[in-house]
Backbone and ligand atoms as CSV (ligand in chain L), in Angstrom:
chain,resi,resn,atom,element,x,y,z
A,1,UNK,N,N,21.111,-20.507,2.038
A,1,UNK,CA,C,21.322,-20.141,0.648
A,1,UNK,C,C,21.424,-18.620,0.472
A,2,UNK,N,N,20.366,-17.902,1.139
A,2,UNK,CA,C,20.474,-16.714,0.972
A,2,UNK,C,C,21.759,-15.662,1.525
A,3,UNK,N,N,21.990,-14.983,1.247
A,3,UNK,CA,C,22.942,-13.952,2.098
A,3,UNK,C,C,22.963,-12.847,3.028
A,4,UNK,N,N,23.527,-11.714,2.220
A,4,UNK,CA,C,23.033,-10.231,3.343
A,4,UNK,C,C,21.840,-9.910,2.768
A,5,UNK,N,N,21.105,-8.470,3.083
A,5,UNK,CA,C,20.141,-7.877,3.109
A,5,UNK,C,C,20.656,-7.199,2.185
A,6,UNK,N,N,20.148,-7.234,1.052
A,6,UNK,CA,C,21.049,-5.778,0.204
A,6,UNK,C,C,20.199,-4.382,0.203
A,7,UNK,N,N,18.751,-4.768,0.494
A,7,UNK,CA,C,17.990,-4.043,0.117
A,7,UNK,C,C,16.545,-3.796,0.608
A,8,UNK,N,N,15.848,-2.753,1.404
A,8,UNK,CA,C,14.616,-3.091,1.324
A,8,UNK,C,C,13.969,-1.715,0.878
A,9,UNK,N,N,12.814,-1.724,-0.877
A,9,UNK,CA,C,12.586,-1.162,-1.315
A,9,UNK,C,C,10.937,-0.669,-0.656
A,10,UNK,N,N,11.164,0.335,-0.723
A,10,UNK,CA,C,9.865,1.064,-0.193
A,10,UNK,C,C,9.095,1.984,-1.343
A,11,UNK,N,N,8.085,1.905,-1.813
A,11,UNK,CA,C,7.221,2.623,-2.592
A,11,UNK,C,C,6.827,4.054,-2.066
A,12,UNK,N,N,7.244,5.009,-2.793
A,12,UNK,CA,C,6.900,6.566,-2.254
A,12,UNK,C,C,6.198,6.822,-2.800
A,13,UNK,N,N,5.021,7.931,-2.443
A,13,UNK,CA,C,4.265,8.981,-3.304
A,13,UNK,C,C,4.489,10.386,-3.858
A,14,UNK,N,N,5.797,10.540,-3.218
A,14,UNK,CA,C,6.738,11.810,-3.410
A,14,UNK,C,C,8.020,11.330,-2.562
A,15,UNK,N,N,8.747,11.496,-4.118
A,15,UNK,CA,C,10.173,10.826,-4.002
A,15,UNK,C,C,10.896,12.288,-3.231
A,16,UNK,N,N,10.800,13.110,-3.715
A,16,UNK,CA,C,11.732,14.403,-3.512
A,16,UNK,C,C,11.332,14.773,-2.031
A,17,UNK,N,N,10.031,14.249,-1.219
A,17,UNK,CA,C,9.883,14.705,0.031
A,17,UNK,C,C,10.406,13.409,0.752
A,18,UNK,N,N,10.480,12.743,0.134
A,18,UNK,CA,C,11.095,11.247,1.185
A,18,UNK,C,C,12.328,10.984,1.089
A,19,UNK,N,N,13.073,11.543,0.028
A,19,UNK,CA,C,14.635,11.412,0.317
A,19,UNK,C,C,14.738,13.108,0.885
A,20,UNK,N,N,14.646,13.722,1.058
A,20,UNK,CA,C,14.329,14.876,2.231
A,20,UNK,C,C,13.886,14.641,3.445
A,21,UNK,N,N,13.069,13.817,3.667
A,21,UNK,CA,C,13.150,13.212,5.094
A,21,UNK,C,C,14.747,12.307,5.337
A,22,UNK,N,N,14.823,11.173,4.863
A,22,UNK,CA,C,15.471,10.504,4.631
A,22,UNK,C,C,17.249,11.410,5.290
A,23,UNK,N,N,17.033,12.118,4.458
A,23,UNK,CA,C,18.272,13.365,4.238
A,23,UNK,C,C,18.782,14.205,5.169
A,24,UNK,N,N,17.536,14.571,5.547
A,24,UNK,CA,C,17.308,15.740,6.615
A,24,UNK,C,C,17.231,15.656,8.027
A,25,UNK,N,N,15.888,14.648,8.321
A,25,UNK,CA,C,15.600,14.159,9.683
A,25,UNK,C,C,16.351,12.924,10.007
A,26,UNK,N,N,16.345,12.296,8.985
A,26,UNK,CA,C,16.955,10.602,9.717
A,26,UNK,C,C,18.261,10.921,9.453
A,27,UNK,N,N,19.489,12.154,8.646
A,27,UNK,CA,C,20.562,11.987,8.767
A,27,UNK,C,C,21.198,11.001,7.858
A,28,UNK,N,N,21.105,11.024,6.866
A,28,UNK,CA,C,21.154,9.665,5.957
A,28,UNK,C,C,21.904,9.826,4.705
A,29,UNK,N,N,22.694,9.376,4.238
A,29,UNK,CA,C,23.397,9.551,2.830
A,29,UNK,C,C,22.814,9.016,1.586
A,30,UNK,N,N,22.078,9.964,1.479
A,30,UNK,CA,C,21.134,9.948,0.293
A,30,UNK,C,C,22.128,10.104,-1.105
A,31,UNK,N,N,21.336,9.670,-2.422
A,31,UNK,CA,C,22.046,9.525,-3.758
A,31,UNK,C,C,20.591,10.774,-4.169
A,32,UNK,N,N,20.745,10.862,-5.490
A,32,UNK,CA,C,20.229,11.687,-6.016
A,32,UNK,C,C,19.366,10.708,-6.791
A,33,UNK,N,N,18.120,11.306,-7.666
A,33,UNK,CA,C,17.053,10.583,-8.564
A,33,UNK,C,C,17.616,9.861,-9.434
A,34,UNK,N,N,17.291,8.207,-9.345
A,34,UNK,CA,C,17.614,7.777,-10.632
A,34,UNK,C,C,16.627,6.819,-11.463
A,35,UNK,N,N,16.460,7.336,-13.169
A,35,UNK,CA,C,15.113,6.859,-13.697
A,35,UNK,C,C,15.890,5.599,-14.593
A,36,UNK,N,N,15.434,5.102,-14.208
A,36,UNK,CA,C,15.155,3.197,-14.741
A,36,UNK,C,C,13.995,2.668,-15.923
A,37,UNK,N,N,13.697,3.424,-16.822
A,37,UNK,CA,C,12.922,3.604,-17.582
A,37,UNK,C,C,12.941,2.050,-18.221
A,38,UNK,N,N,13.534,1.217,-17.826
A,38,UNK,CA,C,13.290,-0.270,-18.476
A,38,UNK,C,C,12.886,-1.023,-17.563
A,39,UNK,N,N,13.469,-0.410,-16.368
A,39,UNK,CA,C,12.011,-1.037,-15.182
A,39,UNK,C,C,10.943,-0.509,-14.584
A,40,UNK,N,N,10.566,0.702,-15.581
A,40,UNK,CA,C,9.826,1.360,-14.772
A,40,UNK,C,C,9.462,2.172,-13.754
A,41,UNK,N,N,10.753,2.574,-12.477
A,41,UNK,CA,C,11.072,2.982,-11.799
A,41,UNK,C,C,12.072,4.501,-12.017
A,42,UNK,N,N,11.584,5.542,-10.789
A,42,UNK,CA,C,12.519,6.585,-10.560
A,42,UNK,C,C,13.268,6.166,-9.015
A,43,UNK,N,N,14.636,5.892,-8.584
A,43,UNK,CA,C,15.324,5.342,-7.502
A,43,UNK,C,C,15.609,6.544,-6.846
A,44,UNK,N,N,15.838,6.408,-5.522
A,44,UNK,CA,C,16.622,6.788,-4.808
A,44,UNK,C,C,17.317,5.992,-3.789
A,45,UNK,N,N,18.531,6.042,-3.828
A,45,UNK,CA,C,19.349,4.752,-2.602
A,45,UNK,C,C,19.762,5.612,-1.310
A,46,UNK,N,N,19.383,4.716,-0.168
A,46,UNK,CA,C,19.613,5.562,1.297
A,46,UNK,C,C,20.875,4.389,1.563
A,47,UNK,N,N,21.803,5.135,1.613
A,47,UNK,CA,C,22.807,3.959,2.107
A,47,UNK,C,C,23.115,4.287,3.932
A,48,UNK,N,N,22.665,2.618,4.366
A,48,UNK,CA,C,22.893,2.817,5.588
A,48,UNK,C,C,23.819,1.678,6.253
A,49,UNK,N,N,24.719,2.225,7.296
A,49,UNK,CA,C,26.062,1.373,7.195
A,49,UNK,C,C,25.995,-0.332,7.012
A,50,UNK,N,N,24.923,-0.979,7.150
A,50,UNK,CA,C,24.634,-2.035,6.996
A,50,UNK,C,C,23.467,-2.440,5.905
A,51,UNK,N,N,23.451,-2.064,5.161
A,51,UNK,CA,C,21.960,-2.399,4.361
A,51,UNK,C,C,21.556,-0.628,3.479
A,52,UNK,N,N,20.993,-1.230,2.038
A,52,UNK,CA,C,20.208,0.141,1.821
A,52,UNK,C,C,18.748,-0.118,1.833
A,53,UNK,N,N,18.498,1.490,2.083
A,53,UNK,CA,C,17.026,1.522,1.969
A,53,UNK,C,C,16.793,2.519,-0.008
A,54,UNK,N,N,16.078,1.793,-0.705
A,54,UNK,CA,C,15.649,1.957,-2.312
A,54,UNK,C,C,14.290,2.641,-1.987
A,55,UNK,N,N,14.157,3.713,-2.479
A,55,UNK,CA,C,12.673,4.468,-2.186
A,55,UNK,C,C,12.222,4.653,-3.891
A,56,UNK,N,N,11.540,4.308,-4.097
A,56,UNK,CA,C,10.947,3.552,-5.445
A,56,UNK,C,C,9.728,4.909,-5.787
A,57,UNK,N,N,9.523,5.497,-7.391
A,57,UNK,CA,C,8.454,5.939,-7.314
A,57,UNK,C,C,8.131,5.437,-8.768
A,58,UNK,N,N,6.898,5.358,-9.537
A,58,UNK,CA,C,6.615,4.876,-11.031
A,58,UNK,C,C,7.598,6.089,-12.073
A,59,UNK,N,N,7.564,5.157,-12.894
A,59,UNK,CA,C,8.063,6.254,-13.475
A,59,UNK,C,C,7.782,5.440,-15.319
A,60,UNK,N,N,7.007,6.951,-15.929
A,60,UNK,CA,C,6.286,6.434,-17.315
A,60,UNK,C,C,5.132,5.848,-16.807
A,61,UNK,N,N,4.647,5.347,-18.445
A,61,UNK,CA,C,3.117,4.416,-18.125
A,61,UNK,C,C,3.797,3.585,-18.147
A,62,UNK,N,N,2.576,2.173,-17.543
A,62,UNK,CA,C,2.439,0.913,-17.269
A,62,UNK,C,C,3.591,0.929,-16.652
A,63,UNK,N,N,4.026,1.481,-15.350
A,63,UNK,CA,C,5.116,1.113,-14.103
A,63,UNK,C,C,4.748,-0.268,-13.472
A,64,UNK,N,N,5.392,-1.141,-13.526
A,64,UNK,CA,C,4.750,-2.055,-12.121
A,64,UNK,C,C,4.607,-1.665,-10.902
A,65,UNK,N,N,4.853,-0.575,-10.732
A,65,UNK,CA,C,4.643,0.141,-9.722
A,65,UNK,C,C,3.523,0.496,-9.147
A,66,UNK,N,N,2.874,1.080,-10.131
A,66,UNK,CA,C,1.192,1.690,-9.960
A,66,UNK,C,C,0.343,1.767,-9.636
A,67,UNK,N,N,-0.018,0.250,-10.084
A,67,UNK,CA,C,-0.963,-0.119,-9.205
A,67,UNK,C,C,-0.655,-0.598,-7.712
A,68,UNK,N,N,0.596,-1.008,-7.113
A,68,UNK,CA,C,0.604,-0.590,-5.650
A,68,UNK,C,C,0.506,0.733,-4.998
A,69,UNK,N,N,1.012,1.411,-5.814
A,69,UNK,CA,C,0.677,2.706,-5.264
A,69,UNK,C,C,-0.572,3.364,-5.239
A,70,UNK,N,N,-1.295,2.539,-6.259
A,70,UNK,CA,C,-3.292,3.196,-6.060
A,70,UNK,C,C,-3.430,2.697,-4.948
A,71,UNK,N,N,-3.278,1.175,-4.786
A,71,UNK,CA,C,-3.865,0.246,-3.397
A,71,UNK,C,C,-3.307,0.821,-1.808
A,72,UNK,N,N,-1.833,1.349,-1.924
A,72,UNK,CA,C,-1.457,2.107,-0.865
A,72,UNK,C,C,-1.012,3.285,-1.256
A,73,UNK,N,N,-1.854,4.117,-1.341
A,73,UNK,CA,C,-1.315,5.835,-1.851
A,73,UNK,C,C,-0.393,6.175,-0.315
A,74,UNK,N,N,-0.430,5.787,0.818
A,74,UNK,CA,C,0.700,6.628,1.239
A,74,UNK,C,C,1.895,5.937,1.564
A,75,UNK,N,N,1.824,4.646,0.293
A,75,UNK,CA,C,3.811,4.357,0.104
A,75,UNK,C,C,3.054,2.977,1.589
A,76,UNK,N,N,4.367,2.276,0.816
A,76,UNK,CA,C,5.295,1.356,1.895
A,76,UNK,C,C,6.112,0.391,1.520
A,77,UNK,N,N,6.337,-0.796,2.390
A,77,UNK,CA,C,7.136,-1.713,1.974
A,77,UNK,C,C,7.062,-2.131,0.572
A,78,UNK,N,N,7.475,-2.531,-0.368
A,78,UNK,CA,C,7.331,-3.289,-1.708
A,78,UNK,C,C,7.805,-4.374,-1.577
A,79,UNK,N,N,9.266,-4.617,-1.431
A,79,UNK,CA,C,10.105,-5.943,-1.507
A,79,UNK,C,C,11.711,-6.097,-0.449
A,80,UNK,N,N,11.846,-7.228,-0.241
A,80,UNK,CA,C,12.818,-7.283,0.287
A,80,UNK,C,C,14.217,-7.680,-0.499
A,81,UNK,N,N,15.420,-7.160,-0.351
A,81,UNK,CA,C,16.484,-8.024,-1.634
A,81,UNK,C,C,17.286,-8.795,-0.718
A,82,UNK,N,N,17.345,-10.008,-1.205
A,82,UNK,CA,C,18.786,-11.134,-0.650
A,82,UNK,C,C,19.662,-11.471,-1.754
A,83,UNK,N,N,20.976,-11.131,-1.136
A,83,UNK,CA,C,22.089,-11.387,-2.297
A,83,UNK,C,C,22.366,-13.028,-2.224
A,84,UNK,N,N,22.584,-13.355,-3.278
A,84,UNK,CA,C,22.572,-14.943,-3.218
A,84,UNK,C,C,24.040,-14.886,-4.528
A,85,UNK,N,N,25.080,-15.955,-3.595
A,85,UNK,CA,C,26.082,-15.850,-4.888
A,85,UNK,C,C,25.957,-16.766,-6.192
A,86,UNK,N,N,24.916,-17.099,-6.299
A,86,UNK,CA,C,24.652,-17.826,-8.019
A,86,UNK,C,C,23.404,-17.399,-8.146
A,87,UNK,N,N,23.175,-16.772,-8.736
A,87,UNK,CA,C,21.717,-16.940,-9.046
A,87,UNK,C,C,20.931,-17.900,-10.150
A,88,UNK,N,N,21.481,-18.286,-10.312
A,88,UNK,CA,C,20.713,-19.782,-11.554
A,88,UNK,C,C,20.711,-20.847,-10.694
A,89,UNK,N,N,21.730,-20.781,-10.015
A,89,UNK,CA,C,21.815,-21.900,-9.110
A,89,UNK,C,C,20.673,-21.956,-7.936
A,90,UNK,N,N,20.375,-20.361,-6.905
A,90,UNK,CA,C,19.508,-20.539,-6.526
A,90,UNK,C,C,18.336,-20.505,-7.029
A,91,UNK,N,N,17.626,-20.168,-8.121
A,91,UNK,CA,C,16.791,-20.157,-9.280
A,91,UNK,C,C,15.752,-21.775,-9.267
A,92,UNK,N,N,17.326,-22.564,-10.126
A,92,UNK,CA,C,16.902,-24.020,-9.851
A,92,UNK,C,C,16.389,-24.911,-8.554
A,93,UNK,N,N,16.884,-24.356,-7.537
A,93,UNK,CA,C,16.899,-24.843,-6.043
A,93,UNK,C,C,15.853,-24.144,-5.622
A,94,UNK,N,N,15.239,-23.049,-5.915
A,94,UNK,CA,C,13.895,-22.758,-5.724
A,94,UNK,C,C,12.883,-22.822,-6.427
A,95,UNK,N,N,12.825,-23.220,-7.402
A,95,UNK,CA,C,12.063,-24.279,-8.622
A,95,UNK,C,C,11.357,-25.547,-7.934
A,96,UNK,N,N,12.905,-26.028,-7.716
A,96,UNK,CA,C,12.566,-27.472,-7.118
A,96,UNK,C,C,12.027,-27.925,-5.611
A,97,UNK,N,N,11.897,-26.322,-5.011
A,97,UNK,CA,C,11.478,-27.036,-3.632
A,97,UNK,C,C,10.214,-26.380,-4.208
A,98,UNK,N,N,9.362,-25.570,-5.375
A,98,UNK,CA,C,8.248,-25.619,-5.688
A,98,UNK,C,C,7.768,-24.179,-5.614
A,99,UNK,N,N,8.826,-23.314,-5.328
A,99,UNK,CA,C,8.365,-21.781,-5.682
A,99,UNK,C,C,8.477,-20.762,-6.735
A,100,UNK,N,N,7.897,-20.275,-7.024
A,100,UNK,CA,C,7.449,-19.763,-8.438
A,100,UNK,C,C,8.268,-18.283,-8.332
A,101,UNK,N,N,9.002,-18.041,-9.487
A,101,UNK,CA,C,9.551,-16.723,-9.958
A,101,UNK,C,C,8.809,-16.352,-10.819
A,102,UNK,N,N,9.030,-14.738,-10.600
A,102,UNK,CA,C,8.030,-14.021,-11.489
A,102,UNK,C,C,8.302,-14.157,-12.740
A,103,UNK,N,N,7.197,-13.502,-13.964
A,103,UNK,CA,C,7.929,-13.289,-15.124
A,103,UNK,C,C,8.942,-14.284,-16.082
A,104,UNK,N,N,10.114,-14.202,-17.243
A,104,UNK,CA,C,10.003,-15.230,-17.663
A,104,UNK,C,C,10.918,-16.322,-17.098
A,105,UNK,N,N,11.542,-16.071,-15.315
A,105,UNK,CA,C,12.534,-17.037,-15.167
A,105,UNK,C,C,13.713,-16.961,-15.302
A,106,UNK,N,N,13.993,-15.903,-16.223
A,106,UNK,CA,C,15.584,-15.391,-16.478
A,106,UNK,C,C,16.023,-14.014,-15.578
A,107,UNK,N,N,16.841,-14.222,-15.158
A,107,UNK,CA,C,17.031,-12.657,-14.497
A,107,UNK,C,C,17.437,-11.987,-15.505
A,108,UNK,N,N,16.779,-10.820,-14.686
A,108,UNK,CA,C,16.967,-9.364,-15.460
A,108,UNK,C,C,17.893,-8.732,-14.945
A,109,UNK,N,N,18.402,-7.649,-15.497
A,109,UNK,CA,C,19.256,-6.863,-14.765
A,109,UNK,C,C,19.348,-5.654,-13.488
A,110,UNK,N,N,19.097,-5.636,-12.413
A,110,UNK,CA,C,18.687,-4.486,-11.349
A,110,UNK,C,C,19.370,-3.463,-11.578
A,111,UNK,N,N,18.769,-2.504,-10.575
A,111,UNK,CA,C,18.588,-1.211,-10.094
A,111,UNK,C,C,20.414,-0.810,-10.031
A,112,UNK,N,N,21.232,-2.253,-10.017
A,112,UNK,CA,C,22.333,-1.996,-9.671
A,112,UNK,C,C,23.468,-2.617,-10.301
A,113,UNK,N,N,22.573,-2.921,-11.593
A,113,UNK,CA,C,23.461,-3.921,-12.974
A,113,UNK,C,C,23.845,-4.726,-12.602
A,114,UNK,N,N,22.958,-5.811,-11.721
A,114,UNK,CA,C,23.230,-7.273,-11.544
A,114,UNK,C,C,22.196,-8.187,-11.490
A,115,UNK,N,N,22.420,-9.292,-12.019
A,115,UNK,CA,C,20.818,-10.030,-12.183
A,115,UNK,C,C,19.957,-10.311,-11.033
A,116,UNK,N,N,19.267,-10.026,-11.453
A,116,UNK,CA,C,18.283,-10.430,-10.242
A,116,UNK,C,C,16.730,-10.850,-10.758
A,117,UNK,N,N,16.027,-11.508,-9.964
A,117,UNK,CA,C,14.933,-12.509,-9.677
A,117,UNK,C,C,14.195,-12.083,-8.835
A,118,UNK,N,N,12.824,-12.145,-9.039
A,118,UNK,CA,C,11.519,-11.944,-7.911
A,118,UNK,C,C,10.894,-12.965,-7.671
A,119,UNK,N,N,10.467,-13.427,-6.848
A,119,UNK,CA,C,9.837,-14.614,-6.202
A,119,UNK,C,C,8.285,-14.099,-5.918
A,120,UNK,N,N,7.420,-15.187,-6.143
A,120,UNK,CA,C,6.009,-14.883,-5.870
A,120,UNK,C,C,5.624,-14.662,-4.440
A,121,UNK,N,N,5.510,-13.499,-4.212
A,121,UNK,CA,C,5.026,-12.995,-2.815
A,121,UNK,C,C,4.164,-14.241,-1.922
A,122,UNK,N,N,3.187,-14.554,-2.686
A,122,UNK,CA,C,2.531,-16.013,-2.251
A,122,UNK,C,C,3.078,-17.356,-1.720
A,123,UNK,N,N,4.346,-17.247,-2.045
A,123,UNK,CA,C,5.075,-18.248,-1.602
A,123,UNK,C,C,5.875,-18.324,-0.521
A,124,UNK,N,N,5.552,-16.896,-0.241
A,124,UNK,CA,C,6.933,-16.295,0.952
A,124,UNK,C,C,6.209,-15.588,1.649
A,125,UNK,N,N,4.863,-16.231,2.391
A,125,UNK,CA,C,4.292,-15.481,3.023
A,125,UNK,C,C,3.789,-13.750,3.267
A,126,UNK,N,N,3.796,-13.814,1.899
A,126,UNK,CA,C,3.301,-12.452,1.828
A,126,UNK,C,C,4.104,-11.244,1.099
A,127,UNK,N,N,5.303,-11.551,1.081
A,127,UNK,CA,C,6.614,-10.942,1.262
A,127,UNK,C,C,6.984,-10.797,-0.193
A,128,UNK,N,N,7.144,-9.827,-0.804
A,128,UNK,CA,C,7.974,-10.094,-2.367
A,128,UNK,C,C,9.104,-9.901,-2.170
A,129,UNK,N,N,10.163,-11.131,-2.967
A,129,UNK,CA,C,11.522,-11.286,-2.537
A,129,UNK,C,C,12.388,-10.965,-4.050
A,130,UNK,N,N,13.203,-10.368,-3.727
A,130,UNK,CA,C,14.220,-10.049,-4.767
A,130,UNK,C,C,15.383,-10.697,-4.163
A,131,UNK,N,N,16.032,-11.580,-5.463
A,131,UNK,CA,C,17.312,-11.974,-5.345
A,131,UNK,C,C,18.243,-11.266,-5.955
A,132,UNK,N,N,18.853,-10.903,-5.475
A,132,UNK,CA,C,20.557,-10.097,-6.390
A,132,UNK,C,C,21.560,-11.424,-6.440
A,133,UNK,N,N,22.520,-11.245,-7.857
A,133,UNK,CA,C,23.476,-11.954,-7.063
A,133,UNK,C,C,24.819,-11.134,-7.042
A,134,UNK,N,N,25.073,-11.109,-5.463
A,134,UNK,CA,C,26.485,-10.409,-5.088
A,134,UNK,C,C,27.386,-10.511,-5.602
L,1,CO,CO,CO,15.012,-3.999,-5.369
């Protein structure tokens, strides 16, 4: 069901020194800051020829962000994204084999103006999953 990797978002504690690493040492085609103030988030996208890397920092109060970042102040994984080409469709089909989406069930719009879905980390072994659909 699922597809490519679109995405794996990493939580920073300093955005401007990690897309500077990112930039600098790893050689990487970095985008510039972008604030998402309806999700809470300041972005940065590492595009790498197969997959990006999203370096995530809070941004405003009540970020969902936040409180991962108290629990791990020096940053890490957050979530993984799989592009899926329906997303209602996979929605329902993961309903029914009994796994729980976050929040109210409807996708919202991403980081990249396309709907997308979070899946309960609990269900996916640990893992918080973001669906895009491609
Ligand atoms: Co994401």
């Amino acid at each position: 069901m699922i597809g490519r990797l679109n995405h794996v978002a990493l939580v920073v504690p300093d955005l401007g020194q990690a897309a500077e690493q990112y930039r600098g040492i790893l050689g990487c085609d970095v985008s510039d800051e972008l604030d998402l103030p309806d999700s809470g988030v300041t972005t940065v996208f590492v595009n790498l020829p197969n997959t990006k890397i999203e370096l995530l920092h809070p941004f405003g109060e009540n970020s969902p962000i936040a409180k991962f970042l108290e629990k791990n102040p020096a940053g890490g994984i957050h979530h993984v994204c799989y592009e899926v080409a329906d997303i209602i469709a996979a929605r329902d089909k993961l309903i029914g084999d009994g796994a729980r989406i976050l929040g109210s069930g409807e996708p919202a719009t991403g980081a990249h103006g396309k709907p997308v879905l979070f899946l309960h980390p609990k269900d996916f072994s640990g893992t918080l999953i973001e669906l895009e659909q491609a």
